[in-house]
C-alpha positions, -999 to 999 in steps of 0.1 A, spaced: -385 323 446 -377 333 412 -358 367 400 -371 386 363 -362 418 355 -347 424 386 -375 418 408 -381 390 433 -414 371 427 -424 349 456 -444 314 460 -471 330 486 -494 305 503 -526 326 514 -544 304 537 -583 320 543 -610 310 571 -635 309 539 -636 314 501 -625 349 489 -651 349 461 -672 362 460 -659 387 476 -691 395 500 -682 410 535 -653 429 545 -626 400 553 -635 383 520 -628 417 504 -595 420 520 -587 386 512 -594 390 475 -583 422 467 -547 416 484 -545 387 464 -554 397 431 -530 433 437 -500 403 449 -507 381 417 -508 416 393 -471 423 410 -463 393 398 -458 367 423 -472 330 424 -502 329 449 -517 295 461 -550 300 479 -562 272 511 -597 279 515 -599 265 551 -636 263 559 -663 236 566 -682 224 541 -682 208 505 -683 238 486 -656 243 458 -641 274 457 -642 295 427 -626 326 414 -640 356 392 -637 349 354 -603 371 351 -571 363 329 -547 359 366 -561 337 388 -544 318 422 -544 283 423 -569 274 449 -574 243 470 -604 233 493 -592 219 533 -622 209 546 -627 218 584 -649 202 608 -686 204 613 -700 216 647 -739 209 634 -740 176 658 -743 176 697 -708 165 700 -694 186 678 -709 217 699 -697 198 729 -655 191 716 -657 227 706 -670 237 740 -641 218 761 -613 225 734 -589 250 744 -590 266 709 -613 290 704 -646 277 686 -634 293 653 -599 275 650 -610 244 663 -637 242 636 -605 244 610 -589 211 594 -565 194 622 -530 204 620 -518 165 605 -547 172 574 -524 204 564 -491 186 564 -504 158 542 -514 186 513 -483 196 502 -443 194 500 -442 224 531 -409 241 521 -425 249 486 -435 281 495 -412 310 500 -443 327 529 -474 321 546 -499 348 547 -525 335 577 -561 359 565 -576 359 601 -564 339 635 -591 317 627 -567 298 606 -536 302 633 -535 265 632 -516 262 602 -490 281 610 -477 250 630 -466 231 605 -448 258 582 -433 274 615 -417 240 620 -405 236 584 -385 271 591 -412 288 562 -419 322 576 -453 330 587 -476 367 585 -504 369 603 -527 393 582 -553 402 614 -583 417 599 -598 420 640 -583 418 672 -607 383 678 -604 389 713 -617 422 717 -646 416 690 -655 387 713 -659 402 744 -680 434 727 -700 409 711 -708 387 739 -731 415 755 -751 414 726 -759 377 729 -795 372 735 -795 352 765 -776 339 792 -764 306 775 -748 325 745 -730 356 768 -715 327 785 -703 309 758 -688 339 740 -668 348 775 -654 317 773 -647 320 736 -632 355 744 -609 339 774 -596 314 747 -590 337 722 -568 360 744 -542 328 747 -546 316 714 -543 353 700 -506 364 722 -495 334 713 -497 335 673 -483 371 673 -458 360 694 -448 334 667 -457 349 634 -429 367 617 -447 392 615 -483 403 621 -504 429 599 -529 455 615 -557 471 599 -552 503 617 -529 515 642 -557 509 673 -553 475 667 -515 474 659 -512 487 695 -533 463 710 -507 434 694 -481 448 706 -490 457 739 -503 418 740 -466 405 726 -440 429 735 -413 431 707 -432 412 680 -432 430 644 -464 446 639 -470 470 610 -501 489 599 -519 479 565 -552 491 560 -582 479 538 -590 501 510 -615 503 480 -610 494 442 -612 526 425 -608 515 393 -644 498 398 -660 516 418 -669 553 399 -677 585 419 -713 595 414 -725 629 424 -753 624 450 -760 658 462 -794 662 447 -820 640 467 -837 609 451 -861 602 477 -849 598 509 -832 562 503 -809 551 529 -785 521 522 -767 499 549 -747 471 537 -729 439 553 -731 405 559 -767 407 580 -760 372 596 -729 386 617 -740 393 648 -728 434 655 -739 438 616 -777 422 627 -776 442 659 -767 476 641 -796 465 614 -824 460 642 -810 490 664 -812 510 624 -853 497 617 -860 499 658 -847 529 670 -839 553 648 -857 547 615 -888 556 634 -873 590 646 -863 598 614 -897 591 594 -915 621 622 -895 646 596 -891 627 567 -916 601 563 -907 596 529 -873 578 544 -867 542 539 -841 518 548 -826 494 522 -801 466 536 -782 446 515 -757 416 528 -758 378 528 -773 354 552 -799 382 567 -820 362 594 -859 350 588 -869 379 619 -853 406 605 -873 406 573 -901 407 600 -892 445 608 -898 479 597 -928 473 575 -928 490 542 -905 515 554 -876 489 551 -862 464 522 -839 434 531 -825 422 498 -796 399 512 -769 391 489 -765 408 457 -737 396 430 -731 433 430 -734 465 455 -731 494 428 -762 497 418 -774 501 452 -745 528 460 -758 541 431 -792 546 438 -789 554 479 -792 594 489 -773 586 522 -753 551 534 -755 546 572 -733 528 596 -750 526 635 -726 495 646 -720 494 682 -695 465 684 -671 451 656 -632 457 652 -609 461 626 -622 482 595 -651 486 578 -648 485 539 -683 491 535 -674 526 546 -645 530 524 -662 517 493 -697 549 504 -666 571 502 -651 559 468 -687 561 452 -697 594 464 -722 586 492 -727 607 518 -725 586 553 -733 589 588 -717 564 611 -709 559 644 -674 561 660 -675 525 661 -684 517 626 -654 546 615 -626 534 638 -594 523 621 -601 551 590 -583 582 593 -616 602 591 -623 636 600 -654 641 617 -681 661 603 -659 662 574 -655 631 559 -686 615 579 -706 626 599 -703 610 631 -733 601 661 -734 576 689 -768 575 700 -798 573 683 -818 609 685 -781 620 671 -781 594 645 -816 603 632 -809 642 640 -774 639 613 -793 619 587 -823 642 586 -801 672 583 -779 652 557 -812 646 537 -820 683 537 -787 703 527 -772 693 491 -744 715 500 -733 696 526 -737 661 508 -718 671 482 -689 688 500 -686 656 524 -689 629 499 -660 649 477 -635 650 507 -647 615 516 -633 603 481 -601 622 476 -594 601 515 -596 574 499 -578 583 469 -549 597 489 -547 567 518 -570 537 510 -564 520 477 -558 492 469 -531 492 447 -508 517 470 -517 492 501 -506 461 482 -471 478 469 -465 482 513 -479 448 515 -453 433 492 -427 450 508 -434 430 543 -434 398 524 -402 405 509 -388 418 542 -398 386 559 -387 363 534 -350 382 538 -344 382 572 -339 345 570 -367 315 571 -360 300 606 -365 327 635 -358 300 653 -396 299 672 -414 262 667 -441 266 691 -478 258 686 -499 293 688 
């Protein structure tokens, strides 16, 4: 830790579940956004892209960049790889992540003033620095054990439910225990900060949200209708994101198109599945990944949301607000943003009220325009980036004070 002009700029490990950049999908947002807003303030971030594969890491072509080192993890492609992950007590995420003697061998442990853990997946490492008296945040994008159980009834058949139970039972241990340990552990919204603490009583749980990048993103006025376009984004290979997509070309598409045939649905994400370009005829257009989402914000007349499981928050909503887009979502997709209903979004949990709020969206500029204006000034006034990595800062610095040995050497 080093002192100029009066401020305190910290050696910050950030240790990630997969490469922040691109940053495609909300925790690879988070991830990359905090740590760019960290390295502007100053401090020296070190980046441990903990995730199977081969791949090197890269950053975007920018002027500040963190150092950035690959930890391989392990493979589950073979049979007994599916099978060690299956009897493992750690849920199939973590125990996919380098073993805990690959981290100590990477580096001198006490040369970093914090840990910043993106995501329990990689709760792992927080053995060794825990040990070495370096204090530990656990930034929790998801409470992993809720989004496993309201994912495992959306499993496909009777081989999967039952593996994601199990996964979910796992996770519950693995979960309590971290928070119990970390010094302290960031929410994304105060639904899941109370689930934290209710799981460990008296651990330090604060509320960070995610937010959008204003400076990139520019408002554009979409009240006027350019022909019915309807935009969903996300990463289409994640299983609530699929569901939601399907449930979106299935179900309420159809319903929609009886009053405005002229509506189509445009889905944008990485990793989108072989059957879902299968759906929706002409009527729908699965792109998968784009090295950029403006255009598309752009060009939409409505965004749309229809999740029915998922956790934490979703910055594909946040960045709709910033760029003007009128959205409908349901209470799912908008849990964890301080949203007023019918104000900021407009808000339906099944899908004749889906299709009934984005034909009546579609048919009143009025209404687009006043919701997508009060949609951006929320996220001006409560999710940017900037003001959420100045609160961020602070919890590093207050961890880093209140001494680095809490005494705790457990193993989450």
């Amino acid at each position: 830790m080093t002192v100029e002009d009066g401020r305190q700029h910290l050696r910050a490990l950030v240790v990630c579940p997969y490469a922040p950049y691109p940053p495609f999908g909300g925790g690879k947002m988070r991830a990359y956004h905090l740590i760019n807003e960290l390295i502007s303030l100053g401090h020296d971030i070190t980046v441990w892209v903990s995730e199977p594969g081969d791949e090197t890491p890269t950053w975007a072509d920018a002027a500040a960049r963190p150092r950035i080192v690959a930890v391989p993890g392990r493979s589950r492609s073979s049979l007994v790889a599916k099978i060690s992950a299956l009897v493992s007590p750690l849920p199939e995420e973590v125990w996919a992540r380098p073993p805990v003697a690959d981290i100590v061998q990477l580096n001198a442990l006490d040369s970093f003033d914090v840990v910043m853990l993106m995501q329990a997946h990689v709760g792992q490492h927080a053995t060794p620095f825990l040990a070495a008296g370096v204090p530990v945040i656990l930034d929790a994008h998801n409470v992993e054990s809720g989004i496993s159980a309201n994912t495992a009834r959306l499993r496909w058949t009777l081989m999967g439910r039952a593996r994601a139970r199990l996964d979910t039972v796992k996770w519950r241990r693995f979960e309590r225990n971290l928070v119990r340990l970390a010094r302290r552990t960031v929410a994304v919204s105060e639904a899941d900060a109370a689930t934290f603490r209710k799981m460990a009583p008296g651990a330090s749980v604060v509320v960070r949200p995610s937010g959008a990048d204003l400076r990139s993103i520019p408002y554009v006025d979409h009240a006027e209708n350019r022909g019915d376009g309807l935009l969903m984004t996300g990463t289409l290979g994640y299983l609530p994101n699929l569901d939601a997509a399907v449930w979106m070309i299935e179900r309420i598409l159809p319903l929609v198109r009886r009053t405005r045939p002229s509506a189509h649905l445009v889905l944008v994400g990485s990793s989108p599945p072989a059957s879902l370009k299968e759906r929706g005829d002409n009527a729908v257009d699965v792109v998968g990944q784009v090295p950029d989402v403006r255009p598309y914000l752009d060009g939409a007349d409505l965004f749309v949301a229809p999740l029915r499981a998922g956790g934490g928050t979703r910055l594909k909503l946040l960045e709709a607000f910033a760029a003007g887009l009128p959205t409908v979502a349901t209470t799912i997709a908008s849990s964890g943003i301080a949203v007023q209903h019918g104000v900021d979004v407009a808000t339906a949990d099944d899908e004749e009220a889906f299709a009934a709020e984005i034909v009546r969206l579609l048919g009143d500029v009025a209404a687009r325009r006043a919701m997508a204006a009060s949609a951006r000034r929320l996220v001006e006034e409560r999710y940017d980036w900037r003001t959420i990595a100045a609160d961020y800062e602070q919890d590093l610095y207050d961890v880093v004070q209140t001494g680095r040995n809490r005494g705790g050497h457990g193993e989450p």
